[in-house]
N, C-alpha and C positions, 0 to 999 in steps of 0.2 A: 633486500640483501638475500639471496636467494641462492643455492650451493651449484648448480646448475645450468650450462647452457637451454637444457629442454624447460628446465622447469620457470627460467625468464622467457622463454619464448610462450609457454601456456598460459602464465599469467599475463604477461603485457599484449600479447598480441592477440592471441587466442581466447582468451579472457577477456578483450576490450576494452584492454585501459590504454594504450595508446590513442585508440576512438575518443577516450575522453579525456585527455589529456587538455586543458583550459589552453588557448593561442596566448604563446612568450611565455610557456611554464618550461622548468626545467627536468628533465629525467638523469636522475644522477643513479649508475646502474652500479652497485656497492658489491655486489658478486663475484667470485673469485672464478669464472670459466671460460678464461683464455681469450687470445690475442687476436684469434681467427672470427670465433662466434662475439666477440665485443665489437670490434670492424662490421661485422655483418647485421649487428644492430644496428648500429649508428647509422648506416647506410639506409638501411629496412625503417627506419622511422621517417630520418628524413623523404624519404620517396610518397610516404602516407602521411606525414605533418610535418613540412618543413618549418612550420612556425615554431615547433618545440626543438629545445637544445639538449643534446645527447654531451653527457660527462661520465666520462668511465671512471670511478673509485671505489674500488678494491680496498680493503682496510687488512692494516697487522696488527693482530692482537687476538685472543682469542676470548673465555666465555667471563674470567673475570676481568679485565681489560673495557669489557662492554657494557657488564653491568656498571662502570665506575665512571664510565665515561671520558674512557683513557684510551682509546681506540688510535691509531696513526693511520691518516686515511692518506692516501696515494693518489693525487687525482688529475687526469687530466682531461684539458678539453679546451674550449673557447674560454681568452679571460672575462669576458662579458656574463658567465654562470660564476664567478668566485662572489659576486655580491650579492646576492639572492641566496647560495648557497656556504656562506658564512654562519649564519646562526645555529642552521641545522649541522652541519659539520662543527659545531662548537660544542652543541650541547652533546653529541658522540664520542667526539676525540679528543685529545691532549695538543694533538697537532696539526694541521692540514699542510703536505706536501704540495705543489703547484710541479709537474713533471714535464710541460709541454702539450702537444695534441694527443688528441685520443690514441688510445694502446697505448701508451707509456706507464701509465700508471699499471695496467694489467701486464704490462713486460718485467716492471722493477716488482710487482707481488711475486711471481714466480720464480723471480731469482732471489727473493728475500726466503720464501716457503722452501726453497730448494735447502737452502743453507742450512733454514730451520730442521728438516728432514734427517739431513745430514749430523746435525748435532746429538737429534732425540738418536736415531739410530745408533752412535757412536757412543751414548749413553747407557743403551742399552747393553750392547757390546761389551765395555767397560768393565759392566757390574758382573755378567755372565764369566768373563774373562778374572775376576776378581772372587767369583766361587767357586771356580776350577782352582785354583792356588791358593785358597782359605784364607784373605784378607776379608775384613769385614767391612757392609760396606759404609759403616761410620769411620771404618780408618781411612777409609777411601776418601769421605767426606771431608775427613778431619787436615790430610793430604792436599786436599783440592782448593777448598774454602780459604778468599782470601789473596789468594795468590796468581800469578800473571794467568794461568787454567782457569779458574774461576767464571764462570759464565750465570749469570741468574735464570735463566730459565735453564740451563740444564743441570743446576742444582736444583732446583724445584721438581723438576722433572726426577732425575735421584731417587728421592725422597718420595714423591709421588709412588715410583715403581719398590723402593725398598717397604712400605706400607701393604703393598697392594691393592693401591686407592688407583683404578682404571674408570672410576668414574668421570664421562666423557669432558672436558672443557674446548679442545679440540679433536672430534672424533678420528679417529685414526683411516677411515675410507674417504675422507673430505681430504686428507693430509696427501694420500695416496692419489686422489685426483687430479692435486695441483702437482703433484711430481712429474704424474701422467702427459698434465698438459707444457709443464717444463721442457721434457723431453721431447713433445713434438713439436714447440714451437722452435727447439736449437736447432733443428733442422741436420741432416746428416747422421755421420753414426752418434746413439747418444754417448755423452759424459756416461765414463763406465762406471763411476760407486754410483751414480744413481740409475744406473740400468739393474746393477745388483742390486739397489735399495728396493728400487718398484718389484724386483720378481720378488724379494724377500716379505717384502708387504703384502704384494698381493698372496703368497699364500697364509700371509697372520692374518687379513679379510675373511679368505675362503675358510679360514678355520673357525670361523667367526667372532675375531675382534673388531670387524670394520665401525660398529655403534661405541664401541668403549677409547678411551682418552688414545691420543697419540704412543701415549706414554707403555702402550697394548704391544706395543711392536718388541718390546721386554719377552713376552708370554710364548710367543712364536721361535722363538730362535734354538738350535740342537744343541740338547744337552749330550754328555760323555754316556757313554752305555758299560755301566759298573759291573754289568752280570756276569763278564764273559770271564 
């Protein structure tokens, strides 16, 4: 499970473990980078070991989800890999999705990450929008919790950012790559909050949040200028 097209392509290929890959084993690629470079594995293996089966599964969830073994993997590909790759996807996840052929499961990650982007952002937003006008954000909380708003990760999230706990669980430049690749797999002009969301990201990156929690994108955004 590897954050990157370059850095699946230096290990499996470049590194030679597609070379050793055992004949009728399965390569299940859990990596979240896109729809273009997942196609372009799958192809690129079989050409060099057609005996091996190529399954794209991408997972939602992020660092506590993984340690507990509650991961929602998204997988698609040949059903003849769902019975070899049952255990291992069992002992990972809570659930195994079954989407169709390959790229579906890396189509439906990006449009689940999208949403997710969408919400941390708007979360953010929220709170910012909530110290401009002196609410606090336990009334905020108190407001929210419970009721048809109510969402549990971006209450979590909340809380996360009202703390000041940016310690990473999902880094916020991994968050920002799948929006990236959102974006170019829509094809055309992009969906415009997330054209705003990636240029607002990418300068809470450049300012260097990109290693600290999603939840960073808090940090980056313009406060009111009191001086004048």
């Amino acid at each position: 499970m590897l954050p990157t097209a370059a850095a699946v392509e230096s290990v499996i290929f470049d590194g030679g473990v597609a070379a050793a890959f055992a004949e009728g084993s399965v390569w299940a690629q859990m990596g979240t980078i896109g729809v273009q470079a997942t196609l372009g594995f799958r192809d690129r293996l079989a050409a060099v070991r057609p005996g091996v089966t190529f399954v794209d599964a991408p997972v939602s969830g992020s660092k506590g989800p993984a340690e507990q073994g509650q991961l929602l993997i998204l997988a698609s590909g040949p059903e003849t890999a769902a019975s070899p790759l049952h255990p291992v996807f069992d002992a990972i996840g809570r659930k195994t999705v079954w989407l169709g052929q390959v790229g579906q499961g890396s189509i439906v990650k990006l449009v689940v990450n999208a949403y997710l982007s969408i919400l941390i952002e708007g979360v953010a937003e929220t709170m910012e929008l909530a110290d401009r006008l002196g609410i606090s954000h336990q009334q905020l909380a108190d407001v929210i919790e419970g009721g048809p708003l109510d969402a549990p990760l971006a209450g979590a999230k909340l809380h996360k950012m009202d703390r000041g706990d940016y310690a990473p669980e999902f880094p916020l430049e991994w968050a920002l790559k799948d929006v990236d690749l959102a974006i170019s797999a829509a094809g055309g002009e992009a969906p415009p909050l997330l054209a705003a969301l990636s240029g607002q990201w990418h300068t809470a990156v450049a300012a260097g949040h990109g290693r600290q929690d999603i939840s960073a994108a808090r940090l980056s955004l313009p406060t009111p200028n009191h001086t004048g």
